[in-house]
N, C-alpha and C positions, 0 to 999 in steps of 0.2 A: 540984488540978484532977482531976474525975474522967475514966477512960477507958472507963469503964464505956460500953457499946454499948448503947441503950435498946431494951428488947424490941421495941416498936413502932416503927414508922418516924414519923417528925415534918416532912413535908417544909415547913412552914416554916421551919425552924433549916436544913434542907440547901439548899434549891433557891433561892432568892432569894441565898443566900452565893454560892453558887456559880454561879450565871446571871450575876452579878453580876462576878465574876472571870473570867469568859471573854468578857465584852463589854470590860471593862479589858484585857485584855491584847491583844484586835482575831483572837481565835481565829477567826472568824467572818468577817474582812473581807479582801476575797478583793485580793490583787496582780497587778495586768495588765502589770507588766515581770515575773512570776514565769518563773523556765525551768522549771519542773514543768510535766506537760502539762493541759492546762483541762479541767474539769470544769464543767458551771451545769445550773441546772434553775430554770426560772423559773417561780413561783410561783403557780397559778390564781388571780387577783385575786378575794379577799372581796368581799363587797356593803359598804360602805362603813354601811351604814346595819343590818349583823346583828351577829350573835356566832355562836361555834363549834357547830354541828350533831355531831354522831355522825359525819357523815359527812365534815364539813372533818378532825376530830380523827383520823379512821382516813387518809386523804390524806395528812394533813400530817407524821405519823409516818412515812409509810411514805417520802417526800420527806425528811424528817431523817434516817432510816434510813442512804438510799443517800448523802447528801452527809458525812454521818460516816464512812461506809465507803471512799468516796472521798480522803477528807481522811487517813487509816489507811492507804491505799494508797499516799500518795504523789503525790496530785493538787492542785492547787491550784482551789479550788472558790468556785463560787460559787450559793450559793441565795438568787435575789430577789425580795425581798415587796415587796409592795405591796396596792391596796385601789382597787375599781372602783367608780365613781363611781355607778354604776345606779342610771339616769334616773328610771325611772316607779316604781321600789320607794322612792328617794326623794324623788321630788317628794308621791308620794304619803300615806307616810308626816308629813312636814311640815304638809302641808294639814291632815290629821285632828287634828293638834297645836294647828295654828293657828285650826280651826274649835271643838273641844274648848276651848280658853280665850276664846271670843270675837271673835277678831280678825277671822275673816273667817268670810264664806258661801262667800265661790269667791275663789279667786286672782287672781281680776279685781279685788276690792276693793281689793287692794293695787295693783297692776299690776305690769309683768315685772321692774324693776330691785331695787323695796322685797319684792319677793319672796323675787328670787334672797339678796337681802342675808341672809333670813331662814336661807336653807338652807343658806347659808357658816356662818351663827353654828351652826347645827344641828348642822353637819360637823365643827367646831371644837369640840363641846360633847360628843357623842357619837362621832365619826366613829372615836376612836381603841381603841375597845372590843375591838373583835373585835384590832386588832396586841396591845395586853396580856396577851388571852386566847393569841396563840401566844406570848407569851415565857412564858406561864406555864407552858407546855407543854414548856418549854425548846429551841424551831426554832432551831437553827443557820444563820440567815438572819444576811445582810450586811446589818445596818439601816443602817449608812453611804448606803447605795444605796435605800433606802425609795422607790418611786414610786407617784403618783396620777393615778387616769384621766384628771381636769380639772387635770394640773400646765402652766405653759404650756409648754415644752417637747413635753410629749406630745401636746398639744392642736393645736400648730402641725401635728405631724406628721400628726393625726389627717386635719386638714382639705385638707394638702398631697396626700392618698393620694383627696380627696374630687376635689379638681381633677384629678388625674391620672385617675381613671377615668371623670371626667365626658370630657375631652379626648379619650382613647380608644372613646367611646363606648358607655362598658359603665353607666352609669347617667342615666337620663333622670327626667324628669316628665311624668306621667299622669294620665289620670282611669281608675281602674278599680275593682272592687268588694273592698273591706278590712275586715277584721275590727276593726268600731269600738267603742270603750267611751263609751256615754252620758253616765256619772259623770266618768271621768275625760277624756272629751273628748279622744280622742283615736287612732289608729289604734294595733291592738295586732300582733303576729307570732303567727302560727298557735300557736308555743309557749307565747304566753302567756293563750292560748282553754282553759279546761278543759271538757272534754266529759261532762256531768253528766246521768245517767237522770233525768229527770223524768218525774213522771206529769201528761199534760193532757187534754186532747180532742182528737177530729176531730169540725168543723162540717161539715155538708154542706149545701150552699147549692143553691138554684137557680137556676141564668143563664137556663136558656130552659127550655119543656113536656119538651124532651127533653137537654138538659143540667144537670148535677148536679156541681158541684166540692168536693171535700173538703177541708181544709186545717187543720193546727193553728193559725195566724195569721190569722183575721178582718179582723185591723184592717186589714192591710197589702192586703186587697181594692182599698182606694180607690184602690191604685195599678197596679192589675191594667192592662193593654195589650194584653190575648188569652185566650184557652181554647186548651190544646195537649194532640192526641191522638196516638197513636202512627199511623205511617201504614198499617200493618196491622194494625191493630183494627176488625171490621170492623160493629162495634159505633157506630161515628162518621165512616166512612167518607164517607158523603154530607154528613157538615156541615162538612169541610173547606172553605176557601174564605167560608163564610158569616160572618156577622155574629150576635151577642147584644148583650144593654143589662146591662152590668155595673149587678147593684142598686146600689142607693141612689145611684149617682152618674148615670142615666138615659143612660150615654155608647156609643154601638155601639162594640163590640171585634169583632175576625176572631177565626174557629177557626183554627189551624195546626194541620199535621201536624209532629211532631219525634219521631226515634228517641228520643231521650233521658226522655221518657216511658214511666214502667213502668204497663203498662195495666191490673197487678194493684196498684195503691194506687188506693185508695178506690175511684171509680167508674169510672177509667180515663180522665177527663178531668181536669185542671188547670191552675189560673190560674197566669197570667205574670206575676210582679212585676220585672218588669226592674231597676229600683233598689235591690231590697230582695232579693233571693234570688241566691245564687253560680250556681245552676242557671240563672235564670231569666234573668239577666246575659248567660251565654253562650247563649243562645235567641234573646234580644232581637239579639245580636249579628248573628244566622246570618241571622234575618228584619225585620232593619233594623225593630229595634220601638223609637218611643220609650220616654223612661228619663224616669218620674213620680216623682219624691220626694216622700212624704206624711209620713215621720218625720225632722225634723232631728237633729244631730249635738248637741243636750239630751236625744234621746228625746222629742220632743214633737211633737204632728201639724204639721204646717205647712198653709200656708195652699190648696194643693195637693190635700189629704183633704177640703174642703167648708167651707163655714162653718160647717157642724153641730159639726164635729169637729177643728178647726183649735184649736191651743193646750191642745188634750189628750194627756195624758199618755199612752206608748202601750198602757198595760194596762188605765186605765178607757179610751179611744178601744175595744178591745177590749170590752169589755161592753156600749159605747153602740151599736158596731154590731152587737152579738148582738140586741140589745134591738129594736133595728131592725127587721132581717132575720126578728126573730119575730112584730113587728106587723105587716109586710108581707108574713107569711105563704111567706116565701121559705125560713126555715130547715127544712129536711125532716126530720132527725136532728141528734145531739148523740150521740157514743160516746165512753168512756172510752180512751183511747191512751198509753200510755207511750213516750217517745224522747229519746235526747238533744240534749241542749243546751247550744250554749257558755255558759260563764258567763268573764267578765273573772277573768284571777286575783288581780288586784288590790283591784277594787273590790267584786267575787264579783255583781255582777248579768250578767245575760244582755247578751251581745253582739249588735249589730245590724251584718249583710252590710249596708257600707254603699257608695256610690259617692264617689270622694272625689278631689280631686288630691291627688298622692301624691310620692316621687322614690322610684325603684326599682335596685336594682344586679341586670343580667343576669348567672344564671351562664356564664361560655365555654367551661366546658369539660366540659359536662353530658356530650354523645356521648361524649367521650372515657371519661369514666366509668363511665359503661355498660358500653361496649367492654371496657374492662380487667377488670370483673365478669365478664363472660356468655363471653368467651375463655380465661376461665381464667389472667389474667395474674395476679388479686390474689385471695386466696378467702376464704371466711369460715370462722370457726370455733365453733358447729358451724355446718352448710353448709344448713340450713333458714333464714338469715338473709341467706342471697342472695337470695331470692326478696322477702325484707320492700325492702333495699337496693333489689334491681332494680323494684318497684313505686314507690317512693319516687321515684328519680331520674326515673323516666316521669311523673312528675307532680307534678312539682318546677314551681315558682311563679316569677317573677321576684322577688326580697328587696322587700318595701315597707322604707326602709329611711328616714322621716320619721315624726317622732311630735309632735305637738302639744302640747307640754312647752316645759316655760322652761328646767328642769334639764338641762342635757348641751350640745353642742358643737355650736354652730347653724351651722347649715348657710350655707355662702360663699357665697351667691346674693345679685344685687339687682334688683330689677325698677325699671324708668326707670318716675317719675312719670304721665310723659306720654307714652304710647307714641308711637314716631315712626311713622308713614304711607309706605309706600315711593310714590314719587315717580318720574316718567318724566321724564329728558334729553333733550332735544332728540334724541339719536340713537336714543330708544326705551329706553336702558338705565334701571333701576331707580337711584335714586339715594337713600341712606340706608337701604340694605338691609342689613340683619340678614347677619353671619356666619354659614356653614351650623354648626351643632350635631347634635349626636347626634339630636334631636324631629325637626330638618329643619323646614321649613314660614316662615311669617312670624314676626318677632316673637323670633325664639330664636335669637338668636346673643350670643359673645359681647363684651363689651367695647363701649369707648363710641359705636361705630359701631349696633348694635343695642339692643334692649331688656332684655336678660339681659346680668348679669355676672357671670362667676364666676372666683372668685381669692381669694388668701389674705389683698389687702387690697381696699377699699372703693375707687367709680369716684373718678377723680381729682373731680368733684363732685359727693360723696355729697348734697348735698342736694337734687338731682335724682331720687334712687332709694332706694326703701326695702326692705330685708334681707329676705329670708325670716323668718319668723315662727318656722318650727320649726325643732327639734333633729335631731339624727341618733339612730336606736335605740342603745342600750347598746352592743349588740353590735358595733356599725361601729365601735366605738372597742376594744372586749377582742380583738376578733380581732388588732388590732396590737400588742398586749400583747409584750412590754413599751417 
């Protein structure tokens, strides 16, 4: 036998022998009656559906590192892996698989159950790539303790934590304006919006002899509700108050005055799409302006945008009302403009600010936050990154925290069939009234007395009431990791 030391290194003959002997021997598996003192670090959950990045690989090391050095010292350790379920990377994913061989056009084709069936075998066929890739890496992880985002276990807990902050009233349902994906149908999280320079145009349109609005969006006119100038421009001054005839739709809108108006873009006047614009949303808000939906949740005009234009897709609906607006002699200009634009990072087409019901988790303890920044209780390092921090929290969102997915851990809600009618008692009292809820209002309380139910099981008879449709985001479940 030789002992000869090969010039090169071979780590097939080493590392699989030896990876192999330290999961035999349970080097790795951590003992909770240990009297050594505890060690853990729990493992940022992989996407269940990738493989290792540069950037899990330098992490993951650095996480073997400290649990070997630990283990050296005299600790009794534990580092525990697992792999996040993420929802929309892999519902997504799936789809393109299933539309790529035929099977479907949209997820619909199959409907929710022969779906989901699809993306368990997907899970089970791929799902195990990325643990491979760290054993190959040699992570001194507890695979004994392996967990997953959708295990039932973790799932119960998920949805236990979903009742509990519904009960405290730190998450409700709403209708408010979300960053929606067309493709994939569905509400996204700011983080999953990439902000992408494009180059497009400003149209400049004429609503009246002496109004002139600009806009990169054309299409989304049809659903205009007003003209808004700034109220010290003294440029529009007198037409506050007044009325225009939004073209093509022949319908009179008011001019408002709103500070939020920058009177140096385009002409200084601008249309209000209350349904389709975040700015416009909160305008619409301040001056009780209805909310016209002209693009549904496919991206297609609805019935709302005219007959002309109803069932069009909203980028030709854009050219057919440029096309418009130029036989009607209303377009004034056409300039080149470059700006960005969200695009979905999933599906990579542009996002549509959409109006949507939603379930939302309040943060409670934004003030606090703040506070602890700007007093100097917690600081930053370097200290230019306070000011990013202390902008952020000023303008922090309530979590949209519902995504129109089949993938992930659907939300404990059930809405009764047949909503009950609150009814007067002979003594005036309301009879079959709704439990108060976090909404407040009719209609939303919980349990079988009202029309919502929320709980870890189903009303005592479910065939009364039918579930929420959607999931929770990824992240309502990683945050409770592990």
């Amino acid at each position: 036998m030789s002992t000869e030391i090969p010039k090169a290194y071979e780590p097939k003959q080493v590392e699989d022998k030896w990876y192999a002997a330290w999961l035999r021997a349970g080097y790795f598996t951590a003992n909770p009656a240990s009297p050594k003192p505890a060690y853990s670090i729990v493992i940022p959950p992989p996407n269940v559906t990738g493989v290792l990045t540069m950037g899990h690989v330098l992490n993951n090391t650095i996480q073997d590192i400290l649990a070997r050095r630990k283990r050296m010292q005299g600790y009794e350790v534990l580092w525990l892996p697992g792999t996040d379920h993420a929802g929309i990377a892999t519902q997504t994913v799936v789809e393109k698989t299933l539309r790529k061989q035929g099977v479907i056009k949209h997820r619909d084709d199959l409907g929710r159950e022969k779906f989901l069936e699809k993306v368990w075998e997907w899970k089970e066929k791929h799902g195990g790539i990325i643990i491979q890739q760290l054993k190959k890496l040699g992570c001194s992880c507890d695979w004994s303790r392996e967990r997953f985002t959708m295990d039932e276990k973790y799932s119960e807990a998920v949805l236990r934590v979903f009742v509990d902050l519904y009960q405290k009233g730190l998450i409700y349902r709403g209708k408010r304006m979300v960053n929606w994906d067309p493709a994939g149908r569905t509400a996204l999280s700011d983080e999953e919006v990439i902000m992408t320079e494009t180059k497009g145009h400003l149209w400049y349109i004429r609503y009246a002899p002496d109004v002139i609005v600009a806009t990169t969006r054309p299409e989304t006119m049809l659903g205009d509700e007003a003209v808004a100038v700034h109220p010290d421009d003294p440029r529009y001054r007198h037409l506050v108050g007044k009325t225009v005839t939004l073209p093509l739709r022949n319908k009179p809108i008011p001019v408002i005055a709103d500070a939020a108006v920058d009177p140096k873009f385009g002409t200084g006047c601008v249309k209000v799409t209350p349904a389709h614009d975040v700015a416009d949303y909160e305008m619409a808000l301040r001056h009780n302006l209805p909310f016209t939906v002209v693009i549904g949740p496919d991206g297609m005009m609805t019935d709302e945008a005219g007959e002309e234009f109803a069932g069009l897709d909203r980028f030709e609906c854009r050219e057919a009302v440029v096309e418009q607006l130029q036989e009607a002699g209303l377009l004034v200009k056409v300039e080149d403009y470059t700006h960005n634009v969200g695009y979905s990072e999933r599906t990579n087409v542009p996002i549509e600010p959409y109006l949507s019901e939603q379930w939302f988790l309040k943060y409670p303890q934004v003030p606090r936050s703040i506070a602890a920044v700007e007093s100097g209780e917690i600081k930053f390092y370097p200290d230019r990154w306070t000011k990013t921090y202390t902008h952020w929290m000023h303008n922090i969102r309530d979590w949209c925290i519902s995504r129109q997915l089949w993938w992930g851990h659907r939300i404990p809600v059930w809405y009764r069939n047949h909503p009950l009618t609150p009814t007067l008692s002979p003594g005036g009292q309301r009879e079959n009234n709704p439990l108060p809820s976090p909404l407040g209002g009719e209609g939303q309380g919980e349990g079988p007395s009202g029309n919502l139910h929320v709980g870890l099981t189903p009303p005592p008879d479910p065939e009364n009431w039918t579930q929420d449709p959607d999931v929770l985001d990824t992240w309502f479940s990683s945050w409770l990791w592990p």
